[in-house]
C-alpha positions in Angstrom: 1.9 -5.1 15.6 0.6 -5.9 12.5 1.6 -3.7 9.5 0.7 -3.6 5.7 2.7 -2.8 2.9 1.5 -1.7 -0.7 2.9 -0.5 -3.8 2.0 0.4 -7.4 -1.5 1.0 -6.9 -1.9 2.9 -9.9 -5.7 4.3 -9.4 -6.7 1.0 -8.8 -9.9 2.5 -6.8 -11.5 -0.6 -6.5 -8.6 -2.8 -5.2 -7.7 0.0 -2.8 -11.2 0.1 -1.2 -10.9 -3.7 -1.4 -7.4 -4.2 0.9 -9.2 -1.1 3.2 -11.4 -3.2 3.7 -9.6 -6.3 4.5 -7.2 -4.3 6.8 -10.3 -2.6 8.9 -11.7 -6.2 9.7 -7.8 -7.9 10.2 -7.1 -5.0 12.4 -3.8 -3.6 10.3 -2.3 -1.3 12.8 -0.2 1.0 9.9 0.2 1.2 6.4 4.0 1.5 4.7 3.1 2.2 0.9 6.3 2.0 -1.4 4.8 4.8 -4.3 2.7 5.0 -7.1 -0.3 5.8 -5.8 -0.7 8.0 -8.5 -3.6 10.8 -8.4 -5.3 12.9 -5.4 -8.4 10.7 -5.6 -6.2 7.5 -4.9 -4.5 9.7 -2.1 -7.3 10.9 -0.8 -8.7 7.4 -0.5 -6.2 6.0 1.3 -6.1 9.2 3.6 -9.4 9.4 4.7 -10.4 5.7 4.6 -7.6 4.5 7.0 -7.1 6.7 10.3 -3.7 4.9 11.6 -0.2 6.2 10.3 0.7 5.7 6.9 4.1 5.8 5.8 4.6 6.8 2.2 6.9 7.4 -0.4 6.7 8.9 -3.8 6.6 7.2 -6.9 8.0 7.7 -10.5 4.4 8.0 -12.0 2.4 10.2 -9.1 0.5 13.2 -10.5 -0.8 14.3 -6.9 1.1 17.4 -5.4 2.8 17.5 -2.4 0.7 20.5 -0.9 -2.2 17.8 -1.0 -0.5 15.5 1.6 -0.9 18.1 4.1 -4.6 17.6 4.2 -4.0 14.2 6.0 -2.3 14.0 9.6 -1.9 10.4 9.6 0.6 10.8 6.4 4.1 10.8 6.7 6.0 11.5 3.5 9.5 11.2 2.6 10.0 12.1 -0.9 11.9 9.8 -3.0 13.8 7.7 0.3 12.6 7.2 4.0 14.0 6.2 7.2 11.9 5.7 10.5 11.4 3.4 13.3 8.8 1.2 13.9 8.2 -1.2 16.9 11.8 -1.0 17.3 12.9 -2.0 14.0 14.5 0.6 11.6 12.7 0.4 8.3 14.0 1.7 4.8 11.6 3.0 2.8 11.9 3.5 -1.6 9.8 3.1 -5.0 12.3 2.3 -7.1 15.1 -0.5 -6.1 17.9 1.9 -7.5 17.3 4.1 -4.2 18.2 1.2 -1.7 21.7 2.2 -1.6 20.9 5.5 -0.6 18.4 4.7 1.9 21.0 2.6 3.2 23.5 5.5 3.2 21.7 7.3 5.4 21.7 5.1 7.9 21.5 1.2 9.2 18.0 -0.3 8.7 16.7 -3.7 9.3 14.3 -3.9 6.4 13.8 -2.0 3.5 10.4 -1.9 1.5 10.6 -1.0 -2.4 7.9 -1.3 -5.1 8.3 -0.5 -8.8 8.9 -3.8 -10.4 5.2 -5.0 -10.0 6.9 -8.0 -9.3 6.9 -9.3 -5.2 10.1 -10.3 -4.1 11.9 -10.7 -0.5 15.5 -11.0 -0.2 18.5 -10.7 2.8 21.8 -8.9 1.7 23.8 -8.0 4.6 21.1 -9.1 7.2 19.4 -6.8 5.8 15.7 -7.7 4.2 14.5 -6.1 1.4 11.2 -6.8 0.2 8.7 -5.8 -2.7 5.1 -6.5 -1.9 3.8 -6.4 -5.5 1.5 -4.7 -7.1 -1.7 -3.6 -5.6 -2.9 -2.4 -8.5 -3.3 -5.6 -10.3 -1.7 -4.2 -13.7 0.3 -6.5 -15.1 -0.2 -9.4 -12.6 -2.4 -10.7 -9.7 -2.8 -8.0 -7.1 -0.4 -8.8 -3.7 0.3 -6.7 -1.0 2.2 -8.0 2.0 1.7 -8.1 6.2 4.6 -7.9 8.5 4.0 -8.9 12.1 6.7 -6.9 14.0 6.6 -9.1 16.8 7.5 -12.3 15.5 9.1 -10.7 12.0 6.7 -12.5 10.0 6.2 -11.6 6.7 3.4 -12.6 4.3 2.5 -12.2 0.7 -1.3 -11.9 0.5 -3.3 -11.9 -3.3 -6.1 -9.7 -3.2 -8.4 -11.7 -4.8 -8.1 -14.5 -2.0 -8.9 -12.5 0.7 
C-alpha cells in the first residue's frame, strides 16, 4: 500500500491542492500528516479533497478546533501522540520530536513519523525508524513530503515542485 506523509503545511493552500493532486493520480492509499496544518480552511481541504483515512496529529501552531474534526469521517486524531496499525506495521505518530519518547512509551512501534523541524530527516534508533518528511508548506525550504510503500518498506522523499 502506498502511504503519504506531510507535515508543517502551514496554510500552504496551494501546495496542499498541489500534493492532492499528485496523490489522486499516484493512487496514495492514506495520508499520515505529522501537524501543523494550521486553520479550518487547510483542514477542511485536506478533509474533503482526499476521501481515504487520514491519520493526523496536532501541531504546536494549529488554530482549528477540535469540534471541527468531527465533520470529516476519514480523520482520525490523536492529539499531541498516536499509535495505530497500518498494513501490519505499528506506526508512531508526533509533531514535535520531544514526544517520541512518549509515543514510544506507550507502546512498541516500528516507525514513527514527526514534523516540526521543517527539516526531512530519516533515522533507525533501536530498529526503530523515525522519520520527518519536511515541510509541505515550503516555508523556510523546498517543499518535501514523503511516500512509504508498506509492502516493500520503501521510503521516499519527494519535492513538490518536481512532481
Amino acid at each position: 500500500m502506498l502511504i503519504a506523509i506531510i507535515a508543517d503545511i502551514h496554510d500552504n493552500l496551494v501546495n496542499l491542492n498541489k500534493f492532492l493532486n499528485w496523490s489522486k493520480k499516484n493512487k496514495i492509499k492514506k495520508i499520515i500528516c505529522a501537524g501543523d496544518l494550521t486553520n479550518s480552511e487547510t483542514l477542511s481541504v485536506l478533509g474533503k479533497k482526499f476521501k481515504n483515512s487520514i491519520y493526523l496529529v496536532r501541531g504546536n501552531i494549529e488554530l482549528y478546533g477540535e469540534k471541527e474534526l468531527k465533520k470529516f469521517k476519514n480523520i482520525s486524531y490523536f492529539g499531541k501522540t498516536g499509535r495505530f496499525k497500518l498494513d501490519g506495521q505499528i506506526v508512531g505518530l508526533c509533531h514535535e520530536a520531544h514526544f517520541i519518547d512518549k509515543v514510544l512509551h506507550s507502546g512498541h512501534c516500528d516507525i514513527i513519523f514527526f514534523g516540526h523541524s521543517h527539516k526531512p530527516a530519516l533515522e533507525e534508533i533501536d530498529e526503530v525508524k523515525l522519520v520527518n518528511p519536511g515541510e509541505l508548506g515550503g516555508m523556510w525550504g523546498k517543499a518535501t513530503f514523503a511516500t512509504w510503500n508498506t509492502k516493500n518498506n520503501k521510503l521516499e522523499l519527494k519535492l513538490l515542485e518536481l512532481i
